[in-house]
C-alpha positions in Angstrom: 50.4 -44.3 -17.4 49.9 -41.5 -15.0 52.9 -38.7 -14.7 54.5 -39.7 -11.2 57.0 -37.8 -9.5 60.4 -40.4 -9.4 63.0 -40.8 -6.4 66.0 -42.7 -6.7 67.9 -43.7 -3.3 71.2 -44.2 -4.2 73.0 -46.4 -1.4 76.4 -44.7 -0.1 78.1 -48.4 -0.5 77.7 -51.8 -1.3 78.1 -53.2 2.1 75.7 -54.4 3.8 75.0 -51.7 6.7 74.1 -48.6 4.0 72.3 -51.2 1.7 69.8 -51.8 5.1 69.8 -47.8 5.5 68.9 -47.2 2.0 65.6 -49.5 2.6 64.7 -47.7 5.6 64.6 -44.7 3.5 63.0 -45.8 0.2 60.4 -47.2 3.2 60.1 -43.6 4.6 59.4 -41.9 1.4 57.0 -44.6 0.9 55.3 -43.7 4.0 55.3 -40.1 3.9 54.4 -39.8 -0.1 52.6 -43.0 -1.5 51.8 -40.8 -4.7 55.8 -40.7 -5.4 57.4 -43.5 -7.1 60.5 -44.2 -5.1 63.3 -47.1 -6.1 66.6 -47.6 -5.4 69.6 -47.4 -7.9 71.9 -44.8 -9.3 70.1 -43.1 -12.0 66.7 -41.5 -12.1 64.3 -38.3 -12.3 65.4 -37.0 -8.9 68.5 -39.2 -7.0 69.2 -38.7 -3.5 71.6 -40.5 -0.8 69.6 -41.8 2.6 70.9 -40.2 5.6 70.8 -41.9 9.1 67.8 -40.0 10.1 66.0 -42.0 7.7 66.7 -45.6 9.9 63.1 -44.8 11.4 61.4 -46.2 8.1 62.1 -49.8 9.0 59.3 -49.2 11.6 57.5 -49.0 9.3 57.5 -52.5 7.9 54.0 -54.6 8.5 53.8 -57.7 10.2 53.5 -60.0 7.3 55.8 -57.8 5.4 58.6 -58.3 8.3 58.1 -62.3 8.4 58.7 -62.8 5.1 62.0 -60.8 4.8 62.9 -63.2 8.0 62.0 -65.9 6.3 64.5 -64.7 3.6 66.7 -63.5 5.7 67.6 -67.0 7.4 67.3 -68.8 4.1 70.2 -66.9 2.9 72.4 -67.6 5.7 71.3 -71.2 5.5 70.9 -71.3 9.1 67.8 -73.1 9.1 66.6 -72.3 13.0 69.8 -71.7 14.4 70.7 -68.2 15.6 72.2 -65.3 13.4 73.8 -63.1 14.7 75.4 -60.4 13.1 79.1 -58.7 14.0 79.4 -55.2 11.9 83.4 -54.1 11.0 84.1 -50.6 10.6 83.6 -50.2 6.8 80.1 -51.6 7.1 80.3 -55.1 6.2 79.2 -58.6 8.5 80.2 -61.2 9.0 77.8 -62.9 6.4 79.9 -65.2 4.2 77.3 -64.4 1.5 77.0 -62.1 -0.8 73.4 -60.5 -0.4 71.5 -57.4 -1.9 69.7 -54.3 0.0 66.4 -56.9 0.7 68.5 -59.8 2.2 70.7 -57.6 3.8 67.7 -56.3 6.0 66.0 -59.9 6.0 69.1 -60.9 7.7 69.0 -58.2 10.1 65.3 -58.9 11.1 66.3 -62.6 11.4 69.3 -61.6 13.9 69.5 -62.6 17.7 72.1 -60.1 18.2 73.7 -56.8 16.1 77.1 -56.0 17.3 77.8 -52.6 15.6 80.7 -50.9 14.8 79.9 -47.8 12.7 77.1 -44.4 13.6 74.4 -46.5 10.9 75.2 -50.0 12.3 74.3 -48.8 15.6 71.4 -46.9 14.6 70.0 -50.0 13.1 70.5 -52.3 16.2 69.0 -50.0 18.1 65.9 -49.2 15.8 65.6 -52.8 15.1 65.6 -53.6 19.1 61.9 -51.6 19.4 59.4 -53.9 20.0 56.9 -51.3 20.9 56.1 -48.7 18.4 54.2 -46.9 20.5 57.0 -45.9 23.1 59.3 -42.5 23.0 61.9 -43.8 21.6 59.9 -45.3 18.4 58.2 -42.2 18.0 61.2 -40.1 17.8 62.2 -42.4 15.0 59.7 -42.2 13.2 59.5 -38.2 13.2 63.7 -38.2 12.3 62.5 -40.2 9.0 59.1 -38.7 8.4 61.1 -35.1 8.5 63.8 -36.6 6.0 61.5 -37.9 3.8 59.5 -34.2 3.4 62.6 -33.3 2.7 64.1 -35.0 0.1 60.2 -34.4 -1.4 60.7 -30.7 -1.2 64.0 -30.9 -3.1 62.7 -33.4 -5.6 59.6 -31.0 -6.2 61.9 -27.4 -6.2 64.6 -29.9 -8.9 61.6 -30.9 -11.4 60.0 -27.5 -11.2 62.9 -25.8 -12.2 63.5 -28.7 -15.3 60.1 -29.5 -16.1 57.4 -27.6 -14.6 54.7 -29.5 -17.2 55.1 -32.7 -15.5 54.8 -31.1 -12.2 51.8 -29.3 -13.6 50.3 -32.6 -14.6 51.3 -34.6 -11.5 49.2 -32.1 -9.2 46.5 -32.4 -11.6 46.8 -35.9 -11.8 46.8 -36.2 -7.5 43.7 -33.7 -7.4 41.6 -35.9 -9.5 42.3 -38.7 -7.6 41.4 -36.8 -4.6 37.8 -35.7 -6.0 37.4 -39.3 -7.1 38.3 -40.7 -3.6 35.7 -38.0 -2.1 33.3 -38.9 -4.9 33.5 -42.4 -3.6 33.2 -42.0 -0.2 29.9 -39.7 -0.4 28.4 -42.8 -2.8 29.1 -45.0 0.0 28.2 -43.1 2.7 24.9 -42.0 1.0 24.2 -45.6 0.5 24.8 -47.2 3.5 23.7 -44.5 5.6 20.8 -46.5 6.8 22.7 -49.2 7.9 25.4 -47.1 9.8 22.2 -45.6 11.4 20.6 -49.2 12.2 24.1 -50.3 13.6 24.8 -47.0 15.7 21.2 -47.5 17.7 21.9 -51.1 18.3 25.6 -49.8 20.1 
């Protein structure tokens, strides 16, 4: 198994509202470093707590990805087709008779009608979850909050493991640039082989 750099989100709470927060920031390190390993729990190589810059990740969630933890979401609350909708108290919890992990808990809030929040992250996730254009302002500023966050929780993680085991740093950079030269290797293959078809197809445009 490859060396792989390890971070650990470690929720503030159980309740509902930080679980949701905690995916939207194991989702924005995913985003911003796919070669980092990140999890959530309470014990790890590197362990940070998400911070409410970090709501922008749930943008980004794909399609399919975002149906099923509907899906989820409303079998949990056994609703069937009937609305959800979500009321938030002041320590974080909803008014979901259920008891549901970090998953669900976002599931349900992709399945919900309406988010009435009561605390800063509640309302940060109504708000972020009420974007249905990615592309607009608001989205984008989002998404720059939690891509900033997620460098920097990377730039503490790396400055933390090379101060307690600069050999595994050593071997995860050596690790990433082979996978680099193998991914340019790749591409020039590729290229070189179908170049007579790109050339065929870009006359024919």
């Amino acid at each position: 198994m490859d060396d792989q750099l390890q971070i650990v989100i470690r929720p503030h709470d159980d309740q509902p509202t930080n679980q949701v927060l905690a995916v939207g920031a194991v989702l924005a390190l995913q985003w911003a470093a796919p070669y980092v390993h990140t999890t959530m729990g309470s014990d790890g190589q590197f362990v940070t707590e998400p911070e409410i810059e970090a709501i922008g990740g749930l943008l980004r969630l794909d399609p399919e990805r975002t149906e099923r933890l509907r899906a989820a979401g409303r079998e949990v609350v056994h609703d069937g087709e009937s609305e959800i909708h979500i009321v938030e108290d002041q320590q974080g919890n909803w008014n979901i008779p259920t008891q549901i992990d970090r998953w669900w808990a976002t599931g349900v809030a992709l399945a919900a009608t309406s988010f009435t929040a009561a605390t800063p992250t509640g309302i940060a996730i109504a708000e972020t979850l009420a974007i249905s254009n990615r592309d607009e302002q608001r989205a984008i500023e989002l998404l720059e909050h939690s891509q900033d966050w997620a460098l920097q929780q990377i730039d503490e993680a790396l400055r933390v493991i090379a101060d307690h085991n600069p050999r595994l740093l050593a071997n995860v950079l050596l690790s990433l640039s082979t996978k680099v030269e193998t991914l340019t290797d790749t591409h020039a293959l590729l290229r070189a082989r179908y170049q007579a078809d790109i050339e065929t197809i870009g006359e024919h445009l």
